[in-house]
C-alpha positions as CSV (number, residue, x, y, z in Angstrom):
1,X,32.4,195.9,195.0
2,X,34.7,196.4,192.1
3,X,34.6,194.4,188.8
4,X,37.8,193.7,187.3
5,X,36.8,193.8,183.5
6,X,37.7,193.2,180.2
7,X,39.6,196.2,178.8
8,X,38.4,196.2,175.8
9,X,34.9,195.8,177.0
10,X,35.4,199.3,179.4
11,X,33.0,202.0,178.2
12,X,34.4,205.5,176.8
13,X,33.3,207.2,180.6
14,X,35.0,204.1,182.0
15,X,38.3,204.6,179.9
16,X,38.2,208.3,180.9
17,X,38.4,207.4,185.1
18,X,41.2,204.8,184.7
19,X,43.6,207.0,182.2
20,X,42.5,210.3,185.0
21,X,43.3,208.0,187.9
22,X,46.5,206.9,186.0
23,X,48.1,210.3,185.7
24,X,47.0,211.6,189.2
25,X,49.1,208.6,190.3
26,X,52.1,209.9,188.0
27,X,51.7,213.5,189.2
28,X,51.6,212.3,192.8
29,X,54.7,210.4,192.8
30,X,53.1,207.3,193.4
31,X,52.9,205.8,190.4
32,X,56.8,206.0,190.2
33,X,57.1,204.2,193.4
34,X,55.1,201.6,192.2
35,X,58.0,201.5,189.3
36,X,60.7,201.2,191.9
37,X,59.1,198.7,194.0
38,X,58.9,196.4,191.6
39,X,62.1,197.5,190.3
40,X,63.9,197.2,193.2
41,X,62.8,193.7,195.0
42,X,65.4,191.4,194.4
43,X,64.1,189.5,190.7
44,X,64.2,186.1,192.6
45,X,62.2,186.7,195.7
46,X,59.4,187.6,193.0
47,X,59.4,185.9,189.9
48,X,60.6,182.3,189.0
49,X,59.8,181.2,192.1
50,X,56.4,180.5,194.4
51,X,55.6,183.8,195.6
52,X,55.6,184.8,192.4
53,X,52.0,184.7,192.0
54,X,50.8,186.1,195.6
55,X,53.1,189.0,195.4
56,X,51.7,190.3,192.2
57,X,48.3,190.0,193.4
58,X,49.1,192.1,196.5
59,X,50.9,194.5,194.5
60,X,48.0,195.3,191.6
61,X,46.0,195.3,194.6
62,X,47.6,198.3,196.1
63,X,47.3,199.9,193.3
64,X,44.2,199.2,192.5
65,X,43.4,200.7,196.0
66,X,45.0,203.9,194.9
67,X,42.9,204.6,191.6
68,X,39.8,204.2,193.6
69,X,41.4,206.5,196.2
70,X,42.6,209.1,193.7
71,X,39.3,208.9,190.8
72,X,37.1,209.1,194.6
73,X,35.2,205.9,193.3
74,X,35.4,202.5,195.4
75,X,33.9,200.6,193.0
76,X,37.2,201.4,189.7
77,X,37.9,197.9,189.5
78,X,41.5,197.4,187.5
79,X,40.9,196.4,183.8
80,X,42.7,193.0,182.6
81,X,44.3,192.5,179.4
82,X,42.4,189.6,177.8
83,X,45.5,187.8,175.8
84,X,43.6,185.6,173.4
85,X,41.4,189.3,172.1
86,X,44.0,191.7,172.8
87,X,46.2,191.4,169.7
88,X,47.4,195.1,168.1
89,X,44.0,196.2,166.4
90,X,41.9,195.5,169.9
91,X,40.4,198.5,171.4
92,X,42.5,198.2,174.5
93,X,45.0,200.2,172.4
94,X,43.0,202.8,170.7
95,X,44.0,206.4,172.3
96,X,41.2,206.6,174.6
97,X,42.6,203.9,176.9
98,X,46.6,202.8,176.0
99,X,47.1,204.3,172.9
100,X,49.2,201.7,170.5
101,X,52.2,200.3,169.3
102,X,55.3,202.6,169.4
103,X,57.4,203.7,166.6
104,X,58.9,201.1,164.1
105,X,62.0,202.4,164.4
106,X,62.2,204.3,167.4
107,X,60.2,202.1,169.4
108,X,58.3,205.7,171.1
109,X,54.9,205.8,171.7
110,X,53.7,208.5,169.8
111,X,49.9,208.0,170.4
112,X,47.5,207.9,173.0
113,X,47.8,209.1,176.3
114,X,51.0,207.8,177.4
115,X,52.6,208.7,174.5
116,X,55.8,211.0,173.8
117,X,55.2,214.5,175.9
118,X,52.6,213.3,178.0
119,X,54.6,210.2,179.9
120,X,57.9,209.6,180.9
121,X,59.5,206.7,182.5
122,X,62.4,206.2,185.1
123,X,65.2,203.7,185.9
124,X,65.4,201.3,188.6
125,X,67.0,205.1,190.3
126,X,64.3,206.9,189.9
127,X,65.7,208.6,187.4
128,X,63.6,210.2,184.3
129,X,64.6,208.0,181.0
130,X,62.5,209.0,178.4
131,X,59.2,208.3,176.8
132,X,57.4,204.9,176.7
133,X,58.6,202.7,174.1
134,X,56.6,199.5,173.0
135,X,57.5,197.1,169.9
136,X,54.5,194.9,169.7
137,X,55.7,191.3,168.2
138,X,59.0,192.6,167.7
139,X,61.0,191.5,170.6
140,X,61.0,187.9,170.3
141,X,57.1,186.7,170.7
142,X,55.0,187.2,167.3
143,X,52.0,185.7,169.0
144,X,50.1,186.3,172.1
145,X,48.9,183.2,174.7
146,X,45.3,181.7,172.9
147,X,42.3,180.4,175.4
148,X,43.3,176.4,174.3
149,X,46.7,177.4,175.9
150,X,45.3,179.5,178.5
151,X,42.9,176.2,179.3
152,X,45.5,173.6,179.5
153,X,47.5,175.6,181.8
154,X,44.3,175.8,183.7
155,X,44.4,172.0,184.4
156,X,48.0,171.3,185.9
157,X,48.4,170.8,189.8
158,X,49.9,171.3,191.7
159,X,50.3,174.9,192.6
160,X,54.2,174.3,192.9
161,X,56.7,171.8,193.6
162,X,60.4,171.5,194.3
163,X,63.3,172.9,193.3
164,X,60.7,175.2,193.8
165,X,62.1,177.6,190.5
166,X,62.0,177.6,186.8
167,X,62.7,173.6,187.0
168,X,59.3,173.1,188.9
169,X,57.5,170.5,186.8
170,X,54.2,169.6,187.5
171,X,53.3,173.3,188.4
172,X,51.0,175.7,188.1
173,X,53.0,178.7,188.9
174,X,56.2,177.6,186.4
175,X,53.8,177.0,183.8
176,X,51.2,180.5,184.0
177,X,54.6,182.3,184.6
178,X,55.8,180.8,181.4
179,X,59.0,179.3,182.3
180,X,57.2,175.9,181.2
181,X,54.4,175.1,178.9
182,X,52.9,177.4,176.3
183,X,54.9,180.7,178.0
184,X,51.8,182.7,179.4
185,X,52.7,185.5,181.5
186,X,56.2,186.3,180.0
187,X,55.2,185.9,176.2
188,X,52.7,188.9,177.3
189,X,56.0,191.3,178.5
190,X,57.5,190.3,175.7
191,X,55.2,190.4,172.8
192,X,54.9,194.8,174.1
193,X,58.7,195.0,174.2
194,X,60.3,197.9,174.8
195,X,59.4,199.4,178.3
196,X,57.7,196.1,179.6
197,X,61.1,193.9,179.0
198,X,63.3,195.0,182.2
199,X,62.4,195.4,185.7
200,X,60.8,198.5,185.6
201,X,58.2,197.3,183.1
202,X,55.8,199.1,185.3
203,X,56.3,202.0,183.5
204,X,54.2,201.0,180.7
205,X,50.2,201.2,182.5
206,X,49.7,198.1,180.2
207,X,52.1,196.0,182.9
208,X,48.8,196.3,185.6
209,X,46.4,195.2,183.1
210,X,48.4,192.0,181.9
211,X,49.1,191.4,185.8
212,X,45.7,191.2,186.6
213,X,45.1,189.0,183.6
214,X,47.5,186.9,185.1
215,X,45.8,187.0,188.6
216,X,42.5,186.6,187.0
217,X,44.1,182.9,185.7
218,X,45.4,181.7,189.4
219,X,42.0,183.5,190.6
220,X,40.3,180.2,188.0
221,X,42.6,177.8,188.9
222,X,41.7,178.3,192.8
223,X,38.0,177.7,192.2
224,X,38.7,175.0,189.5
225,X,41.1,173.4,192.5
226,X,39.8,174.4,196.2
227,X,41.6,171.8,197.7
228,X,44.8,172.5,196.0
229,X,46.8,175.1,198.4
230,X,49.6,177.2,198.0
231,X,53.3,175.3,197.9
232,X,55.7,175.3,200.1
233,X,54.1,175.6,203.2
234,X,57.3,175.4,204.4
235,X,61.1,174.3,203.7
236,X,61.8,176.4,200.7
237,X,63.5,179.0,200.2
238,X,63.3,182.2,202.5
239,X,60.5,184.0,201.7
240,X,58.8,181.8,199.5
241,X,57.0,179.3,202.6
242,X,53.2,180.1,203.2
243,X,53.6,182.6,206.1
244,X,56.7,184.1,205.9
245,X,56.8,187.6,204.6
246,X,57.4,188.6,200.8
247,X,60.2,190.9,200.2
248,X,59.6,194.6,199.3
249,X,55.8,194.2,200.2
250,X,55.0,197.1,202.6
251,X,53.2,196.5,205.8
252,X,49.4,197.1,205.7
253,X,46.1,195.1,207.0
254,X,46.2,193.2,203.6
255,X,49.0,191.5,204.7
256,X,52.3,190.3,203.6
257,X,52.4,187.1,203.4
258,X,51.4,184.4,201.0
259,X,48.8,183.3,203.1
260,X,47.0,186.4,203.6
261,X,46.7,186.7,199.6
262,X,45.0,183.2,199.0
263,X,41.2,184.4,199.2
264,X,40.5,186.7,196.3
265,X,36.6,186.7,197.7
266,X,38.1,188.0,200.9
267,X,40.1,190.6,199.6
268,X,37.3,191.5,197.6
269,X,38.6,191.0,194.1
270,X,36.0,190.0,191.8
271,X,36.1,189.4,187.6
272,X,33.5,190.1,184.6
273,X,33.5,186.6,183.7
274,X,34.9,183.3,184.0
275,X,36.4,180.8,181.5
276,X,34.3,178.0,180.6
277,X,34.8,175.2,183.4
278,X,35.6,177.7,185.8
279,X,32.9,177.2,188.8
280,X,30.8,180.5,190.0
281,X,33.2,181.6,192.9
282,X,30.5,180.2,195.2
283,X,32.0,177.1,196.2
284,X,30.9,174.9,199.0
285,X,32.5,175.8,202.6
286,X,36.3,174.1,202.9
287,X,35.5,170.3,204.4
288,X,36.8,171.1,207.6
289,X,37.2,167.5,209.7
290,X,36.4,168.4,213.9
291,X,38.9,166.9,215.8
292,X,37.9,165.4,219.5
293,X,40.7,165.3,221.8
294,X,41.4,161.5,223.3
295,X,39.9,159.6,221.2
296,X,40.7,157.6,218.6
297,X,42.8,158.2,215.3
298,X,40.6,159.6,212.3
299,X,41.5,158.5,208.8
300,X,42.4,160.7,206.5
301,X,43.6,160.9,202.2
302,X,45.4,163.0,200.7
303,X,43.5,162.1,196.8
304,X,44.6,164.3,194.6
305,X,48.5,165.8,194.2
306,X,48.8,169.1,195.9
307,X,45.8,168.4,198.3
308,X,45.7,170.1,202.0
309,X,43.2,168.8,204.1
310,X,41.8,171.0,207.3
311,X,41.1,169.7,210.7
312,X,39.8,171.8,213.6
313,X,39.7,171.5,217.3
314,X,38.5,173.7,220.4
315,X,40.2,174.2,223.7
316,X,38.1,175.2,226.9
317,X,41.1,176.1,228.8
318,X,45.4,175.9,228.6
319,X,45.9,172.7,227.9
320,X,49.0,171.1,226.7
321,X,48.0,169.0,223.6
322,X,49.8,166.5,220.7
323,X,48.6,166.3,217.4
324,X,50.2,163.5,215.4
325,X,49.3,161.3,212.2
326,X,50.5,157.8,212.1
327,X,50.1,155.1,208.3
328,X,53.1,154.9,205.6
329,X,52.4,158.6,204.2
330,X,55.3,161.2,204.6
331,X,52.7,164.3,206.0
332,X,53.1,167.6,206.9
333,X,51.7,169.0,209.7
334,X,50.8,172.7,209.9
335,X,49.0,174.3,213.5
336,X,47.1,177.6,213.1
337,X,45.3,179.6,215.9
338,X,44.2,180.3,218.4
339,X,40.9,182.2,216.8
340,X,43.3,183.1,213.7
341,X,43.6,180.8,210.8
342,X,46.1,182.8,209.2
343,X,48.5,182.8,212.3
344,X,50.9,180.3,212.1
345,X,52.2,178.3,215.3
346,X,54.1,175.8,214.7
347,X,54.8,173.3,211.6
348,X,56.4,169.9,211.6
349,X,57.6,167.1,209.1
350,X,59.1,163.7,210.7
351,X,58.6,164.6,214.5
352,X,56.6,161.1,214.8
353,X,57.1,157.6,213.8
354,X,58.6,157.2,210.6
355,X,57.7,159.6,208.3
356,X,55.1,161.1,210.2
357,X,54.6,164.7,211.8
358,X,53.8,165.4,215.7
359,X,53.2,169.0,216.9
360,X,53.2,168.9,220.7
361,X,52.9,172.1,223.5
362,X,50.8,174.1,225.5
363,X,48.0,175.8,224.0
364,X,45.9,179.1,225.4
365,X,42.0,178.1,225.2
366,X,40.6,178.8,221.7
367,X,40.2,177.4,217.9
368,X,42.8,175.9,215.9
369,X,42.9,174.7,212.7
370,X,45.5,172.7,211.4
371,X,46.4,171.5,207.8
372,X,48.0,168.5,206.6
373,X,50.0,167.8,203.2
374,X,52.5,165.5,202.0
375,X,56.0,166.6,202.0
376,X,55.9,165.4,198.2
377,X,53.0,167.7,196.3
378,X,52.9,165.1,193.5
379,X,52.1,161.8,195.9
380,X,49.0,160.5,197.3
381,X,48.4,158.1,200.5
382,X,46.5,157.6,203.7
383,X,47.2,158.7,207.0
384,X,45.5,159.0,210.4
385,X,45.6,161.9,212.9
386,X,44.5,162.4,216.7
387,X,44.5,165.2,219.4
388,X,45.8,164.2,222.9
389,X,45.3,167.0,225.6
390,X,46.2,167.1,229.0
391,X,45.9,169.6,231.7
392,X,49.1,171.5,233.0
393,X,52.2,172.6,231.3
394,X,54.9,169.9,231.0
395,X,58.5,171.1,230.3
396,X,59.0,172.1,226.5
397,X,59.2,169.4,223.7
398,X,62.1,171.6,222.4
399,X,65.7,172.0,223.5
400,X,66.0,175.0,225.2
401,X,68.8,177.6,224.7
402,X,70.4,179.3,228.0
403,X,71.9,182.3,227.6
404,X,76.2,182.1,228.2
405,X,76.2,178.5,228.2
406,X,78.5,176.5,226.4
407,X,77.1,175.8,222.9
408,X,74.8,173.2,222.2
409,X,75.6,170.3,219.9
410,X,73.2,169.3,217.1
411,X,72.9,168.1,213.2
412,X,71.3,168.0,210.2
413,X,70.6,164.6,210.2
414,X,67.7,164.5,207.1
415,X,66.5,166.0,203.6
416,X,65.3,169.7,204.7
417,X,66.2,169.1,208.1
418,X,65.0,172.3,210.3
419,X,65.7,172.2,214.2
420,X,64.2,174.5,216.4
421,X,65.4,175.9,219.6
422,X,63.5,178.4,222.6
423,X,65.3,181.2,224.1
424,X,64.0,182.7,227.1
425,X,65.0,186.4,228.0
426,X,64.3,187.2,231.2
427,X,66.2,190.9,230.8
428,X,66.1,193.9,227.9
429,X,69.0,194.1,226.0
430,X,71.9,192.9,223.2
431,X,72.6,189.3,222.4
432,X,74.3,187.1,219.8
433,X,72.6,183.8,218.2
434,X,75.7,182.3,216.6
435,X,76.7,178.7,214.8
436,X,79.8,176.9,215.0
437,X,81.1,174.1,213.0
438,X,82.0,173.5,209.6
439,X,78.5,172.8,208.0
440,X,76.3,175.9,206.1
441,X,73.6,176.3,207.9
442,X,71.1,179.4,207.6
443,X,69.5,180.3,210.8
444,X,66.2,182.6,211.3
445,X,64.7,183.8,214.6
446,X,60.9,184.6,215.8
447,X,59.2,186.0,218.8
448,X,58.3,187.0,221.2
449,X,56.5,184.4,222.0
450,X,55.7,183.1,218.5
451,X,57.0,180.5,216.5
452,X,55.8,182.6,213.0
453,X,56.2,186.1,214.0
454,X,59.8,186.8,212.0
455,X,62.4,188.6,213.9
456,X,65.9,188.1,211.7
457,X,67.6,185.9,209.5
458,X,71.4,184.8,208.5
459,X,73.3,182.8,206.0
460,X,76.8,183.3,206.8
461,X,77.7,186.3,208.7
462,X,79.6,184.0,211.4
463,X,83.1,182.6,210.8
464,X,83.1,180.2,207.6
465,X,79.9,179.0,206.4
466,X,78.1,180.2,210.0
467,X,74.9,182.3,210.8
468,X,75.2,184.9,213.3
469,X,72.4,187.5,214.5
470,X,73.1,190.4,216.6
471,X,69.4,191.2,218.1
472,X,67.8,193.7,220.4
473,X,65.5,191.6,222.4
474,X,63.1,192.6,224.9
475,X,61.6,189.5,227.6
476,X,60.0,186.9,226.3
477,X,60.7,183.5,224.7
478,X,62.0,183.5,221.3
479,X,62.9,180.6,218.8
480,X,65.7,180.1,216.4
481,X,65.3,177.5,213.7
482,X,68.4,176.2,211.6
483,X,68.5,174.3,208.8
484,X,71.0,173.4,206.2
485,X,71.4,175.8,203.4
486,X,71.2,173.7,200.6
487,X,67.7,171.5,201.2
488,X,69.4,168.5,200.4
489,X,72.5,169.0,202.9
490,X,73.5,167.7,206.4
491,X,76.3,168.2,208.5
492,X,77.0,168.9,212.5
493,X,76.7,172.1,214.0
494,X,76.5,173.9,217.5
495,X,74.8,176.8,218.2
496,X,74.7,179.4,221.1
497,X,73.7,182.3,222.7
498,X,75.7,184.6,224.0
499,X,74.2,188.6,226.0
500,X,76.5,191.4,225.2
501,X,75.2,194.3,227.1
């Protein structure tokens, strides 16, 4: 397996593969489309918000893939930039490795072997702009992040919280990003200058290394927190929910979703050595509660802020099953399966009594697992939970759209508010998914047959402030979910499908 290590701890044969590996990348091509995928993803579907952290781990992970592909050696594991020993005079920047600090006036590289003549960046085009420029402590940090920072970052839960952006306080994310706190990540982009300020900071082979020092802190935090999961799960903003998919993050078997970058054991990333307090990424197995259908409720706590807990139950055959909690705590209610934790069925927030969630439909025999949370990451409380099954398949628990007929009438009664609708086409072909009314709504459609596989989405492409999709769709039940655009807004709406060809 690779070792991510210490840069300044790589050995001079070590130093030679990366720097190789680094400019077979650049010859290639490749490395500039690293550049302009970064460059070119939208800045707020990747930084200041919650997939900031997952969709930097995926994308030093693809490159990381690629020097082991190019330098023929499985085991190159991407070096990280150790903040609190990586000032200007560490070895990370001698001119066997990065080379150092550009020119005090120019700001050009002029050592190393990314320097002036032997590397040339581009623009967010593609376009060649010059050489590598770095101004280290010039740009507006003097210092770099120390470990007493780096360790009280290391304490805050929960992973995020709403508005779910630079305002997110408590959070782990804001805070490692450096939008709160002691300003980790973006003091690092800074304290370079030069090449690693804009988008296209990729240029500069120093941008990996500091990006897997930044993965190699959430990487802690997960073992320091195992029961601490990634926030939202859902009811933020596109993009940015556990399972929906990242923005300019190629398909692959990694995965492209939040969830499928959560187990750094899994996707076989490993590290040289651990902070002190940091447990031995050996942890006990998740406590996973079995579920027993038809009996009675078991208790449950959410303890600790940000805490998910796990429940799993087995089918023997199609059954048609409800999985509710009752008690005073607002819960969340995520459904996984059947055989695939990472497959996302169905999710629900006040479909039961109160404040509590209810999942209920027909289910294919297999495992599921499902998670609960409170819609609040920073509250605690008690709940209960129970599985009801029944044999058979009763008629759907959600309204169901016909195609041509008059538009159904609906609202966004509550905070975050999502409705969800089935669509059954019986026949190939063109249709419109359409809102009316005068409230914003942004509507999103999955299928076939899946509530989590994303199809299309829509903000206001109707008349006014309305969603409209114009799909291809084979046969097969799909669902459209509509929800307010603003996560605190409410308002009427009617929505409809209509065939075209």
């Amino acid at each position: 397996m690779a070792i991510r290590k210490d840069a300044n701890t790589l050995t001079p044969a070590e130093r030679q593969e990366f720097v190789q590996a680094v400019h077979t990348l650049k010859q290639s091509g490749l490395y500039n489309q690293f550049v302009l995928r970064h460059a070119n993803t939208p800045m707020a579907a990747i930084h200041r918000s919650p997939a900031f952290l997952p969709w930097h781990r995926r994308f030093i992970l693809d490159f990381e893939r690629e020097l082991q592909r190019v330098s023929g050696n499985p085991n190159l594991g991407l070096p990280y930039w150790n903040w609190p020993s990586g000032g200007p005079n560490a070895s990370m920047w001698n001119d066997d490795l990065l080379g150092g600090d550009g020119n005090s006036i120019t700001g050009i590289v002029e050592t190393g072997p990314f320097r002036s003549g032997q590397w040339l960046v581009i623009n967010s085009d593609g376009n060649t702009t010059g050489p590598l420029r770095r101004q280290f402590g010039r740009s507006g940090a003097s210092t770099l992040p120390t470990q007493s920072e780096i360790l009280q970052v290391l304490g805050i839960t929960p992973y995020d919280s709403f508005p779910w952006n630079i305002g997110s306080s408590p959070s782990f994310r804001n805070q490692l990003e450096g939008w709160a706190g002691p300003n980790l990540h973006n003091r690092g982009h800074v304290w370079v200058g030069g090449s690693m300020l804009p988008m296209t900071s990729p240029n500069d082979p120093v941008f990996f290394m500091h990006h897997c020092m930044v993965d190699k802190l959430w990487h802690e935090w997960q073992l320091r927190f195992p029961n601490q999961g990634y926030l939202p799960v859902s009811g933020g903003p596109f993009g940015q929910n556990l399972t929906d998919v990242m923005a300019g993050t190629p398909n692959s078997p990694v995965g492209s979703r939040p969830i499928d970058m959560l187990d750094s054991a899994a996707l076989g990333i490993e590290y040289d050595q651990l902070l002190p307090g940091t447990p031995q990424p050996t942890p006990p197995a998740q406590n996973i509660t079995q579920l027993n259908a038809n009996t009675a409720p078991v208790p449950g706590q959410i303890s600790q802020p940000g805490e998910i807990d796990l429940f799993e139950f087995n089918l023997d055959q199609r059954r048609h099953a409800t999985l509710e909690t009752s008690g005073n705590s607002d819960t969340v209610l995520t459904l996984f399966g059947p055989d695939d934790f990472t497959r996302e069925i169905a999710i629900n927030d006040d479909g039961g009594s109160n404040f509590n969630s209810r999942i209920s439909m027909t289910l294919s025999a297999g495992t599921y697992r499902a998670s609960i949370r409170l819609f609040s990451p920073g509250s605690t409380g008690d709940y209960q939970i129970q599985l009801s099954t029944e044999t058979g398949t009763p008629a759907p628990s959600i309204p169901v759209l016909t195609v041509d007929n008059p538009p159904f009438a609906a609202a966004i009664s509550t905070d975050r508010e999502s409705d969800v609708y089935q669509i059954n086409i019986s026949t190939a072909g063109r249709y419109r998914v359409e809102t009316q009314g005068t409230t914003d709504v942004f509507l999103s459609v999955y299928g076939p047959n899946s509530q989590s596989a994303f199809v299309a989405a829509d903000d206001d492409s109707g008349i006014g402030l309305n969603a409209r999709l114009i799909l291809e769709l084979n046969p097969g039940s799909y669902f459209a979910a509509v929800r307010h655009f603003s996560a605190l807004g409410r308002g009427a709406y009617q929505i409809r499908v209509v065939r075209l060809t």
